[in-house]
C-alpha atoms as one frame of an Amber mdcrd trajectory, in Angstrom:
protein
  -7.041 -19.820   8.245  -8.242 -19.430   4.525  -9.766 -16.168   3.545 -13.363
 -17.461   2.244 -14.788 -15.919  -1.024 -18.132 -15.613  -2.343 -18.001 -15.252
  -6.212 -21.252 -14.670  -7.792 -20.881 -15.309 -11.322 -23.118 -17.606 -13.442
 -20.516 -18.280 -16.604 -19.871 -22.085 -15.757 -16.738 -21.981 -17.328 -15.437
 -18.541 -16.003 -16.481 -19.957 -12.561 -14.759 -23.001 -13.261 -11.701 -21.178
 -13.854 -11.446 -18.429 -11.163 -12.522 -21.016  -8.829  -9.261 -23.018  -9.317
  -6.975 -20.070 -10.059  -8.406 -19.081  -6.583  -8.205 -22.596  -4.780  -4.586
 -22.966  -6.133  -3.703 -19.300  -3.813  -5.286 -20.524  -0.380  -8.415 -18.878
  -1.005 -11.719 -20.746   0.093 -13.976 -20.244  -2.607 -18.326 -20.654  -2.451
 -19.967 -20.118  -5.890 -23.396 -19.077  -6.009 -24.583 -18.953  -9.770 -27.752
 -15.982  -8.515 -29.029 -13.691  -6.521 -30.793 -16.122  -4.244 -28.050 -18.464
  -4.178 -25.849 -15.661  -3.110 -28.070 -14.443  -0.198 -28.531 -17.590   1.216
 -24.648 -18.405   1.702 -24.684 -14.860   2.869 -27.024 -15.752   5.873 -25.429
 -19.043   6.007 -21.961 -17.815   6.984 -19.591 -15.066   7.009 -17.261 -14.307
   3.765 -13.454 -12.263   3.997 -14.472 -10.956   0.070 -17.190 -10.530  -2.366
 -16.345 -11.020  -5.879 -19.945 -10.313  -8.151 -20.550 -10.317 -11.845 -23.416
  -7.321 -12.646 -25.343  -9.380 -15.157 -27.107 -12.391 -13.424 -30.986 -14.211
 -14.606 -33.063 -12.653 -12.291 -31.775  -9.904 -10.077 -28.386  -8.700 -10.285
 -25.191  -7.867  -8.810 -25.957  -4.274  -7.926 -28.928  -5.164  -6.287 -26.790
  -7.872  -4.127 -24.678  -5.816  -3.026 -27.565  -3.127  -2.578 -29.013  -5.115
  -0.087 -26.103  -6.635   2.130 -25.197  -2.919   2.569 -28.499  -1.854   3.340
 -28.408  -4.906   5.947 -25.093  -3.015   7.510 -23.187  -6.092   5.709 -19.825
  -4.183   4.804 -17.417  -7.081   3.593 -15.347  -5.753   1.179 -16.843  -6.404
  -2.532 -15.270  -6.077  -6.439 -17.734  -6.360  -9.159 -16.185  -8.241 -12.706
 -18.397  -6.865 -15.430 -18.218  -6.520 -18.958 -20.351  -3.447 -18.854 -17.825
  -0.436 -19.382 -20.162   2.635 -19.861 -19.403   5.074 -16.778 -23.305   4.839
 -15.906 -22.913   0.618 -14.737 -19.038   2.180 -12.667 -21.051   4.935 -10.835
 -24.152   2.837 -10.368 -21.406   0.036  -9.234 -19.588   2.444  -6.735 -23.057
   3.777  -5.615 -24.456   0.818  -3.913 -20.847   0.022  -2.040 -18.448  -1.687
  -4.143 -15.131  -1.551  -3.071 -13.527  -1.790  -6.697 -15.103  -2.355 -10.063
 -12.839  -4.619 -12.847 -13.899  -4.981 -16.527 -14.232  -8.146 -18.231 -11.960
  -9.230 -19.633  -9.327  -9.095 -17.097  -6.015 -10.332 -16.117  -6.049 -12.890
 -12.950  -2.968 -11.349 -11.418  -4.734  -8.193 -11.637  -7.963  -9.473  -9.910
  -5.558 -11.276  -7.276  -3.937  -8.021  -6.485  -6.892  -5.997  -6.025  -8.159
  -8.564  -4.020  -5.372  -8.827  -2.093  -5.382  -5.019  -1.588  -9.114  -4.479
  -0.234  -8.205  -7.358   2.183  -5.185  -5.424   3.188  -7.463  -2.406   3.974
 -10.343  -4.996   5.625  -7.508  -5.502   8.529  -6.960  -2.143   9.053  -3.905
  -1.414   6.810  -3.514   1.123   4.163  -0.551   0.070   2.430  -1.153   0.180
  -1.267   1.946  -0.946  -2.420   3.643  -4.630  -2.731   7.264  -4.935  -0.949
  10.042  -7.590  -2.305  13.539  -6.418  -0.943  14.111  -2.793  -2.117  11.586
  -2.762  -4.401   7.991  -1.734  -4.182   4.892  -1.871  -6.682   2.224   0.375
  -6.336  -1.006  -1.576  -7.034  -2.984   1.590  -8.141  -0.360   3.356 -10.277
   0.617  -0.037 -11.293   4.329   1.551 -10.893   7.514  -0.308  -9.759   9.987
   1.956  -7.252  13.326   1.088  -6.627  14.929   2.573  -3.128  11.634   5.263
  -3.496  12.509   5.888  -7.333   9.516   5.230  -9.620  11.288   3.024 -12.428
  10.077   4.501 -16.026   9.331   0.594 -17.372   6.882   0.181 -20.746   3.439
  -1.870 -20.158   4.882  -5.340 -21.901   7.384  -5.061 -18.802   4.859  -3.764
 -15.893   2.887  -6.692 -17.343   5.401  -9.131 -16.184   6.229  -6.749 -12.920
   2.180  -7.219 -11.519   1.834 -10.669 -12.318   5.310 -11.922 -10.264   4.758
  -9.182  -7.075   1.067 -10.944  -6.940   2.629 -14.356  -6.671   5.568 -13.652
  -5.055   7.156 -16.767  -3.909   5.209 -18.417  -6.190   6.741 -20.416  -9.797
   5.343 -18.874 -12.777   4.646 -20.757 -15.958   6.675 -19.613 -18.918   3.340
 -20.674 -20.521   1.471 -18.503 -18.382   3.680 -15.324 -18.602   3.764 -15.563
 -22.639  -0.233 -15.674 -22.437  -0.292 -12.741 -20.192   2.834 -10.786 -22.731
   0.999 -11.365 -25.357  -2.757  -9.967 -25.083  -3.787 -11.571 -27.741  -0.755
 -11.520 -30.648   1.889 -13.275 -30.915   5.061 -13.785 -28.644   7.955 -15.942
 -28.338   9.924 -17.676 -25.427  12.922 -15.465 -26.536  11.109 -12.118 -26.177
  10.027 -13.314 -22.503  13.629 -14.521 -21.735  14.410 -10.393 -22.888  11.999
  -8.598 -20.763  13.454 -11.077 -17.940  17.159 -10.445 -18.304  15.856  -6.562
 -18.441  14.007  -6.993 -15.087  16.860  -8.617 -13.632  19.396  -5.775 -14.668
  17.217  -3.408 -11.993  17.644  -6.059  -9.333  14.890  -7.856  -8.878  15.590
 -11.184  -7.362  13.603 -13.219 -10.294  14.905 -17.118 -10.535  14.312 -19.650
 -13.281  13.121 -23.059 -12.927  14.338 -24.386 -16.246  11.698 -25.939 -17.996
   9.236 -24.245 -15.887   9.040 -20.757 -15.409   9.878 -18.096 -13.203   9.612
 -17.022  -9.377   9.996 -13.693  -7.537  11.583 -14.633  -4.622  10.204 -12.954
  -1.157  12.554 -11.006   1.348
């Protein structure tokens, strides 16, 4: 069965996005565009996630999420905000988020937080991402290799956290340079480097020529 999101979030085009990033994972996605739209598919039916933006017309995320808790709601919630001052992460954290991610974010990093509090929703703990004898650590954002934490730079953990959260997936070259780059300027070459690199340690990364890349599962 598909895990069924709410996202809260009233950028159309943000929406838009997430929604078929989402869609395109399995995920069963409900968009409410406010605060009342939000509580009434809350009373209309039962959600596996929350995702909420803090700044909404009207009332906002914190006091969503205020309320369902209040109501003894307890589905696991992650509020995407561009508000970074520590006062919106505590206020965030105080009315029962689950995890708080800063606009503007990576998807594979919002897919593998997700995928963690839903981990911990059916009673597991594991924090960590398994593919043969390597593990990444979602928190640490860390790849270990037989238990060895692997000393790899950020262009290359990059890379790392977007395959492990679509393992088994293909990943567009396109996709891969976008996420490489962060805003400058990278080439095909310099992604066919950190590859090779990757591969060297082991990981079981193929190439669909033309296409992209996959992280094949156990």
């Amino acid at each position: 069965m598909k895990k069924r999101i709410l996202l809260l979030e009233d950028d159309r085009i943000l929406t838009e996005t997430l929604g078929d990033l989402l869609e395109s994972r399995g995920f069963e996605v409900l968009h409410a565009g406010n605060y009342d739209e939000a509580m009434d598919a809350t009373f209309a039916g039962d959600f596996d996630i929350l995702v909420l933006d803090v700044n909404l017309p009207g009332r906002d995320g914190f006091a969503f999420l205020g309320e369902l808790r209040e109501a003894g709601i307890e589905t696991p919630a992650i509020f995407i905000s561009a508000r970074t001052d520590i006062d919106s992460l505590a206020r965030g954290f105080g009315v029962g988020a689950d995890d708080y991610l800063k606009k503007p974010f990576d998807f594979a990093e919002l897919l593998i937080r997700m995928e963690a509090l839903l981990r911990k929703s059916l009673g597991s703990s594991s924090e960590r991402i398994s593919v043969g004898e390597f593990e990444y650590d979602i928190s640490g954002n860390q790849l270990y290799k037989g238990g060895e934490c692997r000393d790899l730079p950020p262009s290359d953990l990059k890379i790392v956290r977007t395959l492990f959260a679509r393992k088994g997936e293909t990943v567009s070259k396109e996709e891969l340079l976008d996420i490489l780059s962060d805003g400058s300027e990278s080439s095909p070459g310099a992604l066919r480097v950190h590859i090779s690199k990757l591969r060297k340690l082991g990981l079981p990364i193929t190439t669909l020529k033309g296409i992209g890349y996959r992280l094949e599962k156990d």
